[in-house]
N, CA, C and O atoms as a GROMACS GRO file, in nm:
protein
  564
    1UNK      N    1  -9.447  18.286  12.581
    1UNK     CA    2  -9.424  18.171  12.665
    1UNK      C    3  -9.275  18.167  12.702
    1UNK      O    4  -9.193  18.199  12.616
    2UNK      N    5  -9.232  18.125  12.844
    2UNK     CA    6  -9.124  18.148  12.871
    2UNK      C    7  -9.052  18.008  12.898
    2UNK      O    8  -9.090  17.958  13.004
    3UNK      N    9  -8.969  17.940  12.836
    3UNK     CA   10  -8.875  17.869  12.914
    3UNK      C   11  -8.758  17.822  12.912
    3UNK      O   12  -8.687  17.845  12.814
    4UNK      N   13  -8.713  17.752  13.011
    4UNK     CA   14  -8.581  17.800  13.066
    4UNK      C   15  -8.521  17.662  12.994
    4UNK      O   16  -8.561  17.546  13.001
    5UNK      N   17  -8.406  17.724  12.922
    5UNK     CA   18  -8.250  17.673  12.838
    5UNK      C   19  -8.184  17.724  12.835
    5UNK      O   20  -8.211  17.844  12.826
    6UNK      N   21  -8.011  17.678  12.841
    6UNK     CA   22  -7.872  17.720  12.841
    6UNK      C   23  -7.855  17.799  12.745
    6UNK      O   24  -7.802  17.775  12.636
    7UNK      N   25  -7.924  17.951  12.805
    7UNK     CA   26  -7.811  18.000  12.706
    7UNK      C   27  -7.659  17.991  12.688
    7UNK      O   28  -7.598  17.931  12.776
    8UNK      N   29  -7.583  18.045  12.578
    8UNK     CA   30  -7.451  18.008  12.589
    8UNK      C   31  -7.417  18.173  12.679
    8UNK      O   32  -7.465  18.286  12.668
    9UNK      N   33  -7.320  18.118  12.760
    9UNK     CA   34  -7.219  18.202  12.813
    9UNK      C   35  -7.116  18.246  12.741
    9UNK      O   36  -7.088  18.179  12.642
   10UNK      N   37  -7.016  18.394  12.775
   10UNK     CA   38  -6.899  18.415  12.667
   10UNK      C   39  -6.964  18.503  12.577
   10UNK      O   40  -7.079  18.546  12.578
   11UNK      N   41  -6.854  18.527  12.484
   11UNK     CA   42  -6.899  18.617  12.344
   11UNK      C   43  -6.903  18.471  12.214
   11UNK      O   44  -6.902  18.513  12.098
   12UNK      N   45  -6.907  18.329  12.226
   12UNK     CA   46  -6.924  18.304  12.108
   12UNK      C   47  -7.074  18.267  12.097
   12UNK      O   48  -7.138  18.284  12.201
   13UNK      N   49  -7.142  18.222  11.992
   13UNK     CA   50  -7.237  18.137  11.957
   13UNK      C   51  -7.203  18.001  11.964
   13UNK      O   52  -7.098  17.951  11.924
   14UNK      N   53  -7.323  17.930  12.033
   14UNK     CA   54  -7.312  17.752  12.028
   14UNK      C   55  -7.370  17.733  11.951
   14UNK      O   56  -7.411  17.826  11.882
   15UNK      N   57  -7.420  17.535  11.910
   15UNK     CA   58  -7.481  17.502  11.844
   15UNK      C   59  -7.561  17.398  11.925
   15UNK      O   60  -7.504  17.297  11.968
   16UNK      N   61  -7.696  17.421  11.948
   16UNK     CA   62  -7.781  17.340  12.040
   16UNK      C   63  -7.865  17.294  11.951
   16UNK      O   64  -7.879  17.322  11.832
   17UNK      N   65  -7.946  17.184  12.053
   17UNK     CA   66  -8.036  17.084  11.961
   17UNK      C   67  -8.155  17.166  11.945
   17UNK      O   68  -8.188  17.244  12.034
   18UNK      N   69  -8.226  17.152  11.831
   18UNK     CA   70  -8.381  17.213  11.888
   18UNK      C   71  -8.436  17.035  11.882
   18UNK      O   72  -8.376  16.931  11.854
   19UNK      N   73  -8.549  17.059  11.916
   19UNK     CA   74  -8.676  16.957  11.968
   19UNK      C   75  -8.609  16.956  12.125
   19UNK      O   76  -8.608  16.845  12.178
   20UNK      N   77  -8.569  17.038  12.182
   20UNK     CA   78  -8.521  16.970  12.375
   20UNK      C   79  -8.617  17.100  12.427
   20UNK      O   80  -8.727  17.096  12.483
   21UNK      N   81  -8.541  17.206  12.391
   21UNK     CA   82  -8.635  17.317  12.468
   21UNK      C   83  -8.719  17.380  12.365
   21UNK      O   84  -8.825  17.438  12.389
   22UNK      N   85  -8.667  17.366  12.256
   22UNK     CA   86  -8.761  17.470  12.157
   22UNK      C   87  -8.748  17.392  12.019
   22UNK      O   88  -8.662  17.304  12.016
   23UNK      N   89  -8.839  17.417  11.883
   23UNK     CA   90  -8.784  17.412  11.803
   23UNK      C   91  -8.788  17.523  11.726
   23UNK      O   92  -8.850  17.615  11.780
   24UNK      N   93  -8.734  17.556  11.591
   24UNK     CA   94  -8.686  17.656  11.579
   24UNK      C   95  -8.750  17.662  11.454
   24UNK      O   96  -8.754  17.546  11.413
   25UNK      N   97  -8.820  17.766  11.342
   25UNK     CA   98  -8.888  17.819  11.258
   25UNK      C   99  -8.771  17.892  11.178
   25UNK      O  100  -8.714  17.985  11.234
   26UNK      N  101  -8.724  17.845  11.022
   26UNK     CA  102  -8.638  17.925  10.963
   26UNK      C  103  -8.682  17.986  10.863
   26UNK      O  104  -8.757  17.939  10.777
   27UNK      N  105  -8.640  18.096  10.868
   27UNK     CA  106  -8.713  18.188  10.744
   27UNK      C  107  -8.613  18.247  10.674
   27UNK      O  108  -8.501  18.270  10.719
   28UNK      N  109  -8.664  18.281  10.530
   28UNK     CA  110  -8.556  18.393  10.497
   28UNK      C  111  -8.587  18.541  10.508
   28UNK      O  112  -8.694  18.600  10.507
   29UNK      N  113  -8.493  18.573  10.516
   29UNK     CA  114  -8.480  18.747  10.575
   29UNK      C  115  -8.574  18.836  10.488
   29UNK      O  116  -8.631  18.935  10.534
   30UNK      N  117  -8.587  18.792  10.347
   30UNK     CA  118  -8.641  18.900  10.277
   30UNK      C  119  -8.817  18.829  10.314
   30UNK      O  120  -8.908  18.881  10.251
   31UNK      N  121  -8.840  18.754  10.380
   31UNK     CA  122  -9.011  18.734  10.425
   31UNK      C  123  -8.979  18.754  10.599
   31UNK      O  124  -9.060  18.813  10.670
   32UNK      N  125  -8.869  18.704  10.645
   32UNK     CA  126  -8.872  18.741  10.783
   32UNK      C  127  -8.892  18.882  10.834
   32UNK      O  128  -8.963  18.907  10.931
   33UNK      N  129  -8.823  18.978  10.761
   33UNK     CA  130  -8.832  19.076  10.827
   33UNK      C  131  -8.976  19.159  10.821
   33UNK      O  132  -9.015  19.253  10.890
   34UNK      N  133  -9.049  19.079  10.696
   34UNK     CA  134  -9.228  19.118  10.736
   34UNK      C  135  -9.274  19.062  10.827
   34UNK      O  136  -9.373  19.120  10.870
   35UNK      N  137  -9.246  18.962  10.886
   35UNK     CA  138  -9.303  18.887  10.980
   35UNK      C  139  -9.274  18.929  11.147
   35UNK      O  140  -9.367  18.951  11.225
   36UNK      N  141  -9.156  18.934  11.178
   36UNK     CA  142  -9.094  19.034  11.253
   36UNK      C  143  -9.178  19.155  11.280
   36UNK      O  144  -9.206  19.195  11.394
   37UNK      N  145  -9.222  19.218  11.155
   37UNK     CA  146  -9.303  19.377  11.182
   37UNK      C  147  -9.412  19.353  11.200
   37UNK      O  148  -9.486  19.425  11.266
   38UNK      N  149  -9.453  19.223  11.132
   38UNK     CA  150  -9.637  19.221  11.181
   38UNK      C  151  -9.640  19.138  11.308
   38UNK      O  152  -9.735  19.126  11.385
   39UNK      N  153  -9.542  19.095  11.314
   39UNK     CA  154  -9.581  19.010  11.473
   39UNK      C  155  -9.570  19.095  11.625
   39UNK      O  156  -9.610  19.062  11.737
   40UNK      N  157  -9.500  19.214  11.579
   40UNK     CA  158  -9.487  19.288  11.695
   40UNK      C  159  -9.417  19.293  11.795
   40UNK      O  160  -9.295  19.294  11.776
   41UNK      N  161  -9.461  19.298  11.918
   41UNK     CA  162  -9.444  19.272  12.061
   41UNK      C  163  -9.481  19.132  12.115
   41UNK      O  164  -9.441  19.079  12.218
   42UNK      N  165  -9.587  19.074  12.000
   42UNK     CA  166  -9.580  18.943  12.019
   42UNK      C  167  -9.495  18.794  11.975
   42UNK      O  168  -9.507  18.672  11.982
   43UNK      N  169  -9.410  18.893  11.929
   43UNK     CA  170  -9.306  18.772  11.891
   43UNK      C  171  -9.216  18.723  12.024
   43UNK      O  172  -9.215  18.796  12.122
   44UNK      N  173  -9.153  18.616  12.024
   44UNK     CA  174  -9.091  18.571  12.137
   44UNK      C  175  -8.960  18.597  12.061
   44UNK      O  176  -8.956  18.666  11.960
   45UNK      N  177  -8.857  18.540  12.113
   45UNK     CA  178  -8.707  18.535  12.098
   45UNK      C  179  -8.676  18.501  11.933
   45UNK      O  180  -8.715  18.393  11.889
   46UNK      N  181  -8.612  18.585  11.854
   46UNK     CA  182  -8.552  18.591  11.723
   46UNK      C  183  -8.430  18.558  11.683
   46UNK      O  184  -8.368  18.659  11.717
   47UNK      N  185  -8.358  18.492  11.638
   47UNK     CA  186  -8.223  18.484  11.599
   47UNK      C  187  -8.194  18.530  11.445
   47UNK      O  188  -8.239  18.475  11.345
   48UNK      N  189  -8.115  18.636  11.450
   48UNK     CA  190  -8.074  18.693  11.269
   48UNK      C  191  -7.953  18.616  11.265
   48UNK      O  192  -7.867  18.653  11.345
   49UNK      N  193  -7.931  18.539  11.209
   49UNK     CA  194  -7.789  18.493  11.062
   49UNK      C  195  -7.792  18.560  10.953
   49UNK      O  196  -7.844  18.535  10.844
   50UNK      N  197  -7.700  18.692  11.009
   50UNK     CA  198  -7.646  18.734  10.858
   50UNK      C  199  -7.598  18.685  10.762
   50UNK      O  200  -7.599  18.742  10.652
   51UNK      N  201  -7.565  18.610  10.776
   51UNK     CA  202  -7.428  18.485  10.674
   51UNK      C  203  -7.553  18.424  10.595
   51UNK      O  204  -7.559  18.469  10.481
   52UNK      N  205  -7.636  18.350  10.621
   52UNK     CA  206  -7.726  18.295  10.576
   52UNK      C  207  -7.900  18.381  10.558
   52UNK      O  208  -8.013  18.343  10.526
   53UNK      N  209  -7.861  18.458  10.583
   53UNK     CA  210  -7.973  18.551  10.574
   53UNK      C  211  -8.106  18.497  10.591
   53UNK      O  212  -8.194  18.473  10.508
   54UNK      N  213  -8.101  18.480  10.730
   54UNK     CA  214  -8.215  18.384  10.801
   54UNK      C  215  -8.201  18.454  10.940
   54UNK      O  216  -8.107  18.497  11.008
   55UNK      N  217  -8.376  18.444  10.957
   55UNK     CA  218  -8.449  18.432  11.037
   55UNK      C  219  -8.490  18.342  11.098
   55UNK      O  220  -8.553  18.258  11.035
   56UNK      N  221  -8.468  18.322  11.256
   56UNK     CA  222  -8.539  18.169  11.326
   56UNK      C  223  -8.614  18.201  11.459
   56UNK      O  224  -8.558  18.271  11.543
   57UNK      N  225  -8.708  18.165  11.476
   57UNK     CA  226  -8.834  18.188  11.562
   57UNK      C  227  -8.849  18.055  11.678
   57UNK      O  228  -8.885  17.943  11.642
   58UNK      N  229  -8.822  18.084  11.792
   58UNK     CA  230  -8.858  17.943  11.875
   58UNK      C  231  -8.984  17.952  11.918
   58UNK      O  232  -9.048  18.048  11.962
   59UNK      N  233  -9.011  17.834  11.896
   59UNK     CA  234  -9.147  17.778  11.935
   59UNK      C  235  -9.135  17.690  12.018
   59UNK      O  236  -9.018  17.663  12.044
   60UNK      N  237  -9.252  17.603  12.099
   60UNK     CA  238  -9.284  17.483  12.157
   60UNK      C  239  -9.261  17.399  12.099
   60UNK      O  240  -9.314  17.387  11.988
   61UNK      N  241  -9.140  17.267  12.168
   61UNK     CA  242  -9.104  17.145  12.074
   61UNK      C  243  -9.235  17.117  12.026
   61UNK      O  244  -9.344  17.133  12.082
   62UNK      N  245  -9.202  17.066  11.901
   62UNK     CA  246  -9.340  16.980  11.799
   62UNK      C  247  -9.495  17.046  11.792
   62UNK      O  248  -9.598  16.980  11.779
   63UNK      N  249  -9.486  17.209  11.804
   63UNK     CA  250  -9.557  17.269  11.762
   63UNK      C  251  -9.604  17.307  11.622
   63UNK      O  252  -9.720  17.317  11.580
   64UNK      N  253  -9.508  17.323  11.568
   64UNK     CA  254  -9.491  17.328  11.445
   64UNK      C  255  -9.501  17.254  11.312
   64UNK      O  256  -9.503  17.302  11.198
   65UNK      N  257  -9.510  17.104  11.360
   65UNK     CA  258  -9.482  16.979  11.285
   65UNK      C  259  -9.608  17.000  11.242
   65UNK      O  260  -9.707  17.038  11.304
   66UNK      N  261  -9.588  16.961  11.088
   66UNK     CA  262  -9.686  16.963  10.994
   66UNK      C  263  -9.679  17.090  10.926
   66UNK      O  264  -9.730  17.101  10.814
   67UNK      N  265  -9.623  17.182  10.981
   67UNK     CA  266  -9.654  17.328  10.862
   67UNK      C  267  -9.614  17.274  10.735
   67UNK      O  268  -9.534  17.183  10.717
   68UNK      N  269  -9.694  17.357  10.627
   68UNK     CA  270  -9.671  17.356  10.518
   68UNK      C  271  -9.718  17.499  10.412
   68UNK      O  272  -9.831  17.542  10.388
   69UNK      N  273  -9.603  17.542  10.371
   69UNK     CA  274  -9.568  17.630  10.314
   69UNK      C  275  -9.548  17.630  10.178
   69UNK      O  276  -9.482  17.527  10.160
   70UNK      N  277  -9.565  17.684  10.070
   70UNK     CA  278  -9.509  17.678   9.941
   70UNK      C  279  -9.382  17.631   9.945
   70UNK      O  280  -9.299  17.687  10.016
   71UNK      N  281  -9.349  17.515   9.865
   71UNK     CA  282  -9.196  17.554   9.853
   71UNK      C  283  -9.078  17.602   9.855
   71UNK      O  284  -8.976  17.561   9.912
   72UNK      N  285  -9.110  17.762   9.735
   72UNK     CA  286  -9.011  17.808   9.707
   72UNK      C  287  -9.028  17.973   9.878
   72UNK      O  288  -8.958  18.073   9.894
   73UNK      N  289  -9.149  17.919   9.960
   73UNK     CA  290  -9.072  18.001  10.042
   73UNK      C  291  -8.965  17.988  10.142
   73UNK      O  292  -8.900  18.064  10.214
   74UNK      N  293  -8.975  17.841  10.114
   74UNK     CA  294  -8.794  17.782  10.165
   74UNK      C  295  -8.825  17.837  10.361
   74UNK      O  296  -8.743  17.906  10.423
   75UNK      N  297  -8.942  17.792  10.413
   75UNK     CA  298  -8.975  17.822  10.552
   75UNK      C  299  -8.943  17.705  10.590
   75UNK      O  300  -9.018  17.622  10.539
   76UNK      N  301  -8.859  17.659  10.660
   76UNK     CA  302  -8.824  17.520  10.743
   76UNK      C  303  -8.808  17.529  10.907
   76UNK      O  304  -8.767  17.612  10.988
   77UNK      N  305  -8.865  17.394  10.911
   77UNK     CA  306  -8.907  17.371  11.123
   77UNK      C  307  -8.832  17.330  11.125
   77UNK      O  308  -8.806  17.265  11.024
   78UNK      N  309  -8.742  17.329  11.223
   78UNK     CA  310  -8.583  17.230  11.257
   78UNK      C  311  -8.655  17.205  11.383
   78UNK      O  312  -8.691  17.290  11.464
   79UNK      N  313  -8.676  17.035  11.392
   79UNK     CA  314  -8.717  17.002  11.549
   79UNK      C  315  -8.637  16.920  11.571
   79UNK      O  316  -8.521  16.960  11.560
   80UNK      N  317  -8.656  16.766  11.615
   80UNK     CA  318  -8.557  16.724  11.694
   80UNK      C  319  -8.431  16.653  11.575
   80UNK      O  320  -8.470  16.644  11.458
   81UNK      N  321  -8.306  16.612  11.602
   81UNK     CA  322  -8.228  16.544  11.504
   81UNK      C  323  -8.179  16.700  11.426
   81UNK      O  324  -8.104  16.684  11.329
   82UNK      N  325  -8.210  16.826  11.455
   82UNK     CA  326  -8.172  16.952  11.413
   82UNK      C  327  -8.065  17.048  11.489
   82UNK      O  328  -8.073  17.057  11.612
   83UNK      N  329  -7.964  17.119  11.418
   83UNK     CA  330  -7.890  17.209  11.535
   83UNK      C  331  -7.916  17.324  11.467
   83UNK      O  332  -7.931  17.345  11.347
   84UNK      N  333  -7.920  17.436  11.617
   84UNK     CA  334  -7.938  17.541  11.578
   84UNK      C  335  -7.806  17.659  11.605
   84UNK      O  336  -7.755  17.651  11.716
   85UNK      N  337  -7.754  17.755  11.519
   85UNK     CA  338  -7.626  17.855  11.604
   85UNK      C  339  -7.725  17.927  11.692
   85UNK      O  340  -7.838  17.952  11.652
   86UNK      N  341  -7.686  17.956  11.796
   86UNK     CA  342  -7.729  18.012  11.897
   86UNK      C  343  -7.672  18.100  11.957
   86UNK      O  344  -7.586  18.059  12.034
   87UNK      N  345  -7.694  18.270  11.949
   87UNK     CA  346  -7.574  18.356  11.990
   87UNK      C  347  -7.576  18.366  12.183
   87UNK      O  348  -7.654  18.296  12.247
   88UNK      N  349  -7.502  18.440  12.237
   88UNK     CA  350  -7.529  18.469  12.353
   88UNK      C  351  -7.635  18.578  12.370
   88UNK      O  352  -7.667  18.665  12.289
   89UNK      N  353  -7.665  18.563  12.446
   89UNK     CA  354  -7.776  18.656  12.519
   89UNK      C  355  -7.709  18.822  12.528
   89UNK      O  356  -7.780  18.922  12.545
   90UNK      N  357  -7.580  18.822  12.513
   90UNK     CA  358  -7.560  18.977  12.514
   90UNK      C  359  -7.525  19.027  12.398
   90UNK      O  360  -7.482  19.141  12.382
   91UNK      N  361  -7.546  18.917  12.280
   91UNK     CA  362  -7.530  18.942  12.111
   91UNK      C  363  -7.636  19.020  12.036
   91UNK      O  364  -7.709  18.983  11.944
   92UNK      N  365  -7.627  19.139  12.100
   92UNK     CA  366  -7.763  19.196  12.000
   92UNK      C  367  -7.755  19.297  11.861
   92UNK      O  368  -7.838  19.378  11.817
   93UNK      N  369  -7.597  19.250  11.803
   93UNK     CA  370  -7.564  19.314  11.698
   93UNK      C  371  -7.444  19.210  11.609
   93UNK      O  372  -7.392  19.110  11.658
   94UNK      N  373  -7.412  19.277  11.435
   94UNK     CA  374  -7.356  19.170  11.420
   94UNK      C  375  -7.191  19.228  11.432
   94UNK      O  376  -7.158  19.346  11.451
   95UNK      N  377  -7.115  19.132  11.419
   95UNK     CA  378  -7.112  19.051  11.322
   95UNK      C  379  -7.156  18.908  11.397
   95UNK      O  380  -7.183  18.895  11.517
   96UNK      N  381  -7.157  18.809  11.301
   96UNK     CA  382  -7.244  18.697  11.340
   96UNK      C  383  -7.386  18.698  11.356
   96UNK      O  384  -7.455  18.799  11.341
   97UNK      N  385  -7.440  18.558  11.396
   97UNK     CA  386  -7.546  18.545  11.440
   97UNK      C  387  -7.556  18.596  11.562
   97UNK      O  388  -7.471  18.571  11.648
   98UNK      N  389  -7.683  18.688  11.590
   98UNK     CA  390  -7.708  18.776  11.673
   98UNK      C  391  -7.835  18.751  11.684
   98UNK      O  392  -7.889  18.687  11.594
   99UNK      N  393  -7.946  18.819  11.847
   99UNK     CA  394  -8.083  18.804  11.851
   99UNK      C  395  -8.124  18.961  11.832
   99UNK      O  396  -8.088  19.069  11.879
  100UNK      N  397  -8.220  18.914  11.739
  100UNK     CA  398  -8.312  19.055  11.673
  100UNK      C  399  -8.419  19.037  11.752
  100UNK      O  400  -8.461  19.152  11.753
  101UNK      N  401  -8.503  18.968  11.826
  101UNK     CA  402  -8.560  18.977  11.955
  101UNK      C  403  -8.475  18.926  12.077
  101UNK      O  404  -8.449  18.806  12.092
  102UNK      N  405  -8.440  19.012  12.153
  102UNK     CA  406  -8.359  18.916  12.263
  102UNK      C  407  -8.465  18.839  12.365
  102UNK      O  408  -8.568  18.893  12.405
  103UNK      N  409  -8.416  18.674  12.410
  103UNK     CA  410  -8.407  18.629  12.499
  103UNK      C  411  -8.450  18.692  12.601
  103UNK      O  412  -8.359  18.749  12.661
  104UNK      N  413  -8.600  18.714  12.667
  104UNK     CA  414  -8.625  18.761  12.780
  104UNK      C  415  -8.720  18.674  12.916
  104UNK      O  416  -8.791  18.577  12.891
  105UNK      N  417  -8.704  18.724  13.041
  105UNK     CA  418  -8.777  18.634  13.123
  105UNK      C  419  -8.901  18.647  13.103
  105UNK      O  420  -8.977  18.569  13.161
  106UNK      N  421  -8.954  18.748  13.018
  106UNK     CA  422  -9.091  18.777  13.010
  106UNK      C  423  -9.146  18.662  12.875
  106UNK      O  424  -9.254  18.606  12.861
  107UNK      N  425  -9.067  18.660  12.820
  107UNK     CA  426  -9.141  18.515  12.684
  107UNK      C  427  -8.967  18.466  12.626
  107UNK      O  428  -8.871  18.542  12.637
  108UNK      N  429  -8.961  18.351  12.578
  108UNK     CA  430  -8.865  18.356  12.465
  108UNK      C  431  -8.920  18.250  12.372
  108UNK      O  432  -8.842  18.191  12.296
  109UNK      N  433  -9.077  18.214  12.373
  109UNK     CA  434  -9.105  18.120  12.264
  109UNK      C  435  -9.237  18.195  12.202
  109UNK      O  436  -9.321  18.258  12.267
  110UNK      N  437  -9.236  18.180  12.108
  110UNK     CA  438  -9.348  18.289  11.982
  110UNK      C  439  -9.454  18.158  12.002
  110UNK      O  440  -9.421  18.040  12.013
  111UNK      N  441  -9.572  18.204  12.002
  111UNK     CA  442  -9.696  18.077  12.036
  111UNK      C  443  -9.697  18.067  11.859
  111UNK      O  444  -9.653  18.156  11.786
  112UNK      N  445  -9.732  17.990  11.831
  112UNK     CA  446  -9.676  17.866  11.701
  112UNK      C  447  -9.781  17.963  11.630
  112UNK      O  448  -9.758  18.053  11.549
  113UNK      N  449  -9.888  17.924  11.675
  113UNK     CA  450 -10.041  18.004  11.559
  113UNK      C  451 -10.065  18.114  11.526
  113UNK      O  452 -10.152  18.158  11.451
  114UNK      N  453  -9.937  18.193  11.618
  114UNK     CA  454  -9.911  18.347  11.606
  114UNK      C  455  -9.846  18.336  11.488
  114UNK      O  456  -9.882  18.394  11.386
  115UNK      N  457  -9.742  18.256  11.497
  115UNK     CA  458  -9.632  18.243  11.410
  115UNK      C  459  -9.700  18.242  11.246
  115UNK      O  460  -9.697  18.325  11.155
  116UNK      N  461  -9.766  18.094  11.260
  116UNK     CA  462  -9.794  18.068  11.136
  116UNK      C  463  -9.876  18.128  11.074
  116UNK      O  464  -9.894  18.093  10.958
  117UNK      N  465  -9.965  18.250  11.135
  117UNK     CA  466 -10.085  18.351  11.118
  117UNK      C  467  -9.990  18.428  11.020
  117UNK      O  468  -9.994  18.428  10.897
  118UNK      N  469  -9.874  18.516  11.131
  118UNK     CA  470  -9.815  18.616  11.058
  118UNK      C  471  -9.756  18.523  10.967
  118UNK      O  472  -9.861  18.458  10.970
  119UNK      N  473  -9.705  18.476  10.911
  119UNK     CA  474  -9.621  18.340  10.829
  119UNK      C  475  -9.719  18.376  10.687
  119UNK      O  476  -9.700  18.441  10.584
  120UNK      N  477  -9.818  18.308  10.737
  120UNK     CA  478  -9.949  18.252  10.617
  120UNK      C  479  -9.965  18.413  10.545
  120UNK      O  480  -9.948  18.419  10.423
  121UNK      N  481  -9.988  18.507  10.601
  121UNK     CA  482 -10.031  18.656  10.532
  121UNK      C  483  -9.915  18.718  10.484
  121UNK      O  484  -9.948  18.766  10.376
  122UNK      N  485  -9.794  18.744  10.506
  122UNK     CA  486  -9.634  18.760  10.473
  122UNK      C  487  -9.611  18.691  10.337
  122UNK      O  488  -9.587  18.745  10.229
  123UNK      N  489  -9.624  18.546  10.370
  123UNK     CA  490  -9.610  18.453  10.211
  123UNK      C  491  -9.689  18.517  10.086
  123UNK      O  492  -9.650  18.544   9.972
  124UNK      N  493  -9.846  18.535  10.163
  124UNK     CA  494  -9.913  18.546  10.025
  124UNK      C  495  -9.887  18.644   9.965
  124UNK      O  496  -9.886  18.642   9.842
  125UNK      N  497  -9.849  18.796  10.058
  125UNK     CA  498  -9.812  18.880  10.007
  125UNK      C  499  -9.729  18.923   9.950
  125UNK      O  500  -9.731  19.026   9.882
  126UNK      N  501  -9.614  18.828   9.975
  126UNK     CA  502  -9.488  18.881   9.854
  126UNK      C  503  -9.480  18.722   9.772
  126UNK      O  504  -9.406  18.743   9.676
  127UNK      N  505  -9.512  18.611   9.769
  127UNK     CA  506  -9.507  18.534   9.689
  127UNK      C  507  -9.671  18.481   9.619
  127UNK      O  508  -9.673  18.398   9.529
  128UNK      N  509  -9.780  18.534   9.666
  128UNK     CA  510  -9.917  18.489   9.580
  128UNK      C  511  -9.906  18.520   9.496
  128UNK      O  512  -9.806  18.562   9.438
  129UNK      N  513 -10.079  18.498   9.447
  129UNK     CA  514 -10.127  18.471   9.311
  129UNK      C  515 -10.091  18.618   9.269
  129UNK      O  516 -10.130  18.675   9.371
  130UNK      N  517 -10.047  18.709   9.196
  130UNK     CA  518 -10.091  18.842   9.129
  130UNK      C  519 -10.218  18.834   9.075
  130UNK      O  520 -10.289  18.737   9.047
  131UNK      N  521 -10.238  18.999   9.062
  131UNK     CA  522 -10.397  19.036   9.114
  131UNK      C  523 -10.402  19.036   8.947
  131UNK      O  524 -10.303  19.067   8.881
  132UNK      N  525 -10.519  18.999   8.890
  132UNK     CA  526 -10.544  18.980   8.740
  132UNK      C  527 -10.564  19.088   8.663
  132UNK      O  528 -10.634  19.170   8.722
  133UNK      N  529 -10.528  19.124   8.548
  133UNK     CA  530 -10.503  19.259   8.488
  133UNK      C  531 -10.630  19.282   8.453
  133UNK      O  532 -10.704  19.199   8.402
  134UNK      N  533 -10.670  19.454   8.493
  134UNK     CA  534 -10.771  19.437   8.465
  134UNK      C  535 -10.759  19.564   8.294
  134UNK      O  536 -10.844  19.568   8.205
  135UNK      N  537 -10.689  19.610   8.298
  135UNK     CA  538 -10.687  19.657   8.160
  135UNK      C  539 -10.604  19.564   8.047
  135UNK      O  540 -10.500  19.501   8.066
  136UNK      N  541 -10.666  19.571   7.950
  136UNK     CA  542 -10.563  19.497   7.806
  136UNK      C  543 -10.474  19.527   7.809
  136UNK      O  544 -10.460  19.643   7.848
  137UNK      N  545 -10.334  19.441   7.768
  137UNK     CA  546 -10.208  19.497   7.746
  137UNK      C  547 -10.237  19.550   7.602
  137UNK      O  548 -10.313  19.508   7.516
  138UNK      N  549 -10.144  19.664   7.606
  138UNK     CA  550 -10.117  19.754   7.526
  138UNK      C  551 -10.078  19.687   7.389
  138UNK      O  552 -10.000  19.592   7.399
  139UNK      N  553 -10.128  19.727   7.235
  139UNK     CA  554 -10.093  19.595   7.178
  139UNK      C  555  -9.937  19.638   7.080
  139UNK      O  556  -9.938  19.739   7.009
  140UNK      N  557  -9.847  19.574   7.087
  140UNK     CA  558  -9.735  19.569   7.035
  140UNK      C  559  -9.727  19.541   6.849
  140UNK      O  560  -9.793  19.461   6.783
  141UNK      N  561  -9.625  19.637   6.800
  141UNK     CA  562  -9.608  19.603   6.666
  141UNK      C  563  -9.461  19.553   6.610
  141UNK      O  564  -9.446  19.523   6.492
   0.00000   0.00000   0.00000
C-alpha cells in the first residue's frame, strides 16, 4: 500500500508523528531480521536503528491497535501521541538510522495481517514453548 508523507529532505533523519500517515511496528533486530526474511517482497518500507537495535514496519494508522504479543518480545505499535526517527530516503546504509526496505512509489506500508502473520510464526519460533524431551535425561551422580 502506498502513501504519500514528507519524507525528510538532506542527509539527516527527522522525527515525525506516527498515527498521521502511518503507524509504526517496533521490533527487535534479533526477531526482526526473521521477519524481514519471511515477509519478503511483501514487506513495505523498513527502518533499521542500529543504536537501538530495532526494527520498524509502517502500517495503516490504527491498524495495528490491539496486537498482542508476549511480553518479553518487547514488539511495540507506536500510533498516535508517538515519534518516530525517520531517515531520508537516500539513507540506505549506516551509520544511523537507515531504511532496510526503502521507501518506494510502488508500496511503503506492510498490510498489518501480513505483518502480524509473519510476527505471530517468528515469535513462536525463537521464543515458544520448547519441544518436550522425548528421551530421559541422562542420570547424574
Amino acid at each position: 500500500m502506498t502513501v504519500c508523507w514528507p519524507l525528510p529532505k538532506g542527509l539527516d533523519a527527522v522525527l515525525l508523528p506516527a498515527g498521521e500517515w502511518w503507524d509504526a511496528v517496533r521490533v527487535p533486530a534479533y526477531l526482526g531480521e526473521g521477519v524481514l526474511t519471511r515477509l519478503g517482497a511483501s514487506s513495505g518500507a523498513v527502518i533499521r536503528d542500529p543504536y537501538g537495535s530495532r526494527l520498524y514496519w509502517l502500517v495503516e494508522p490504527g491498524s495495528a491497535q490491539g496486537w498482542s504479543f508476549c511480553e518479553f518480545a518487547a514488539v511495540q505499535v507506536l500510533g498516535a501521541a508517538s515519534w518516530v526517527t525517520v531517515p531520508p530516503s537516500s539513507r540506505l546504509h549506516p551509520p544511523g538510522p537507515h531504511w532496510a526496505v526503502p521507501c518506494t512509489p510502488a508500496g511503503s506500508l506492510t498490510p498489518a495481517a501480513t505483518l502480524h502473520a509473519a510476527l505471530h510464526v517468528t515469535i513462536t519460533q525463537n521464543l515458544g514453548p520448547r519441544p518436550r524431551q522425548t528421551t530421559p535425561p541422562t542420570e547424574r551422580r
